[in-house]
C-alpha positions as CSV (number, residue, x, y, z in Angstrom):
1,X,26.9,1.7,-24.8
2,X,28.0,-1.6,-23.7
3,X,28.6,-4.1,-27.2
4,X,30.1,-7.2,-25.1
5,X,29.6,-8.8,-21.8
6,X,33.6,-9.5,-22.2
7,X,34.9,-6.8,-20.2
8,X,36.1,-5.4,-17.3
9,X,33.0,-4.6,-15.4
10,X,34.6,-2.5,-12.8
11,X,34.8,0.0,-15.8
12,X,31.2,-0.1,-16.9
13,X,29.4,2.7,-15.5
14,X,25.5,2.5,-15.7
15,X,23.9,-0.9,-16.6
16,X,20.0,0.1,-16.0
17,X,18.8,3.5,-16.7
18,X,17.4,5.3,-13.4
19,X,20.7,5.0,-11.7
20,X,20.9,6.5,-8.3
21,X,17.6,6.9,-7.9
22,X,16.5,4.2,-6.3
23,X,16.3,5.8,-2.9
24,X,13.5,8.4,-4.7
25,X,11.7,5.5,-5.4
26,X,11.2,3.9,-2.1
27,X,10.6,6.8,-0.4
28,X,7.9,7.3,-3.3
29,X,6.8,4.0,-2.8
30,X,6.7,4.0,0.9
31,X,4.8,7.6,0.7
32,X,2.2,6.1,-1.5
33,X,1.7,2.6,0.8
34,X,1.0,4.9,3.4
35,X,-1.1,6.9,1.8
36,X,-3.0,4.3,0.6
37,X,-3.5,3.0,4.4
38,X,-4.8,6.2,5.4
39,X,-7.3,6.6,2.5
40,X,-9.0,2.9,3.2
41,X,-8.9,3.6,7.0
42,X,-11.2,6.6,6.0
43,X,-13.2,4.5,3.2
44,X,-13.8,1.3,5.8
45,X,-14.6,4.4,8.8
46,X,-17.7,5.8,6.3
47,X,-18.7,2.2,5.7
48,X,-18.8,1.4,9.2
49,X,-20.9,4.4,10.0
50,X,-23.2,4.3,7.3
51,X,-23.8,0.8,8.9
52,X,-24.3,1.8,12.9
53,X,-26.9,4.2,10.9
54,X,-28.5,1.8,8.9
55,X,-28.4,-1.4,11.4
56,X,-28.7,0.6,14.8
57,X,-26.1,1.0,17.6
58,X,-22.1,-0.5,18.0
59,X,-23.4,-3.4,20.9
60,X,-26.8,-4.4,18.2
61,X,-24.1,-5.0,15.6
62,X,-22.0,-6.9,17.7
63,X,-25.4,-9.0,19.0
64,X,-26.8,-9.6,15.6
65,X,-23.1,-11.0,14.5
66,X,-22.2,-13.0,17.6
67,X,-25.7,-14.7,17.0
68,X,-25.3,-15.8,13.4
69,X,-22.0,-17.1,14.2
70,X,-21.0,-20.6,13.9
């Protein structure tokens, strides 16, 4: 347990608890940023063909867009 700043840090071990895992956690981190990626790709995928089903074909979605454009 460190009681003073006043010493010799190169003899302090461990300052912050989780030490040497670091590279666990960006690899966990990465793994789940990914992961997330894929699940929304799927989510916006559904959404998009629930509305080709609901609003007709690709090229009338594009139409009915391009004409209520600014």
């Amino acid at each position: 347990m460190l009681t003073s700043w006043a010493v010799d840090l190169a003899n302090v071990k461990a300052i912050y608890p989780w030490q040497g895992a670091e590279l666990i956690m960006v690899i966990a981190g990465v793994v789940a940023w990914i992961l997330w990626h894929v699940i929304q790709l799927r989510e916006e995928k559904e959404e998009f063909q629930k509305d080709v089903e609901e609003y007709g074909s690709k090229e009338s979605i594009k139409k009915a867009l391009d004409d209520h454009s600014l």
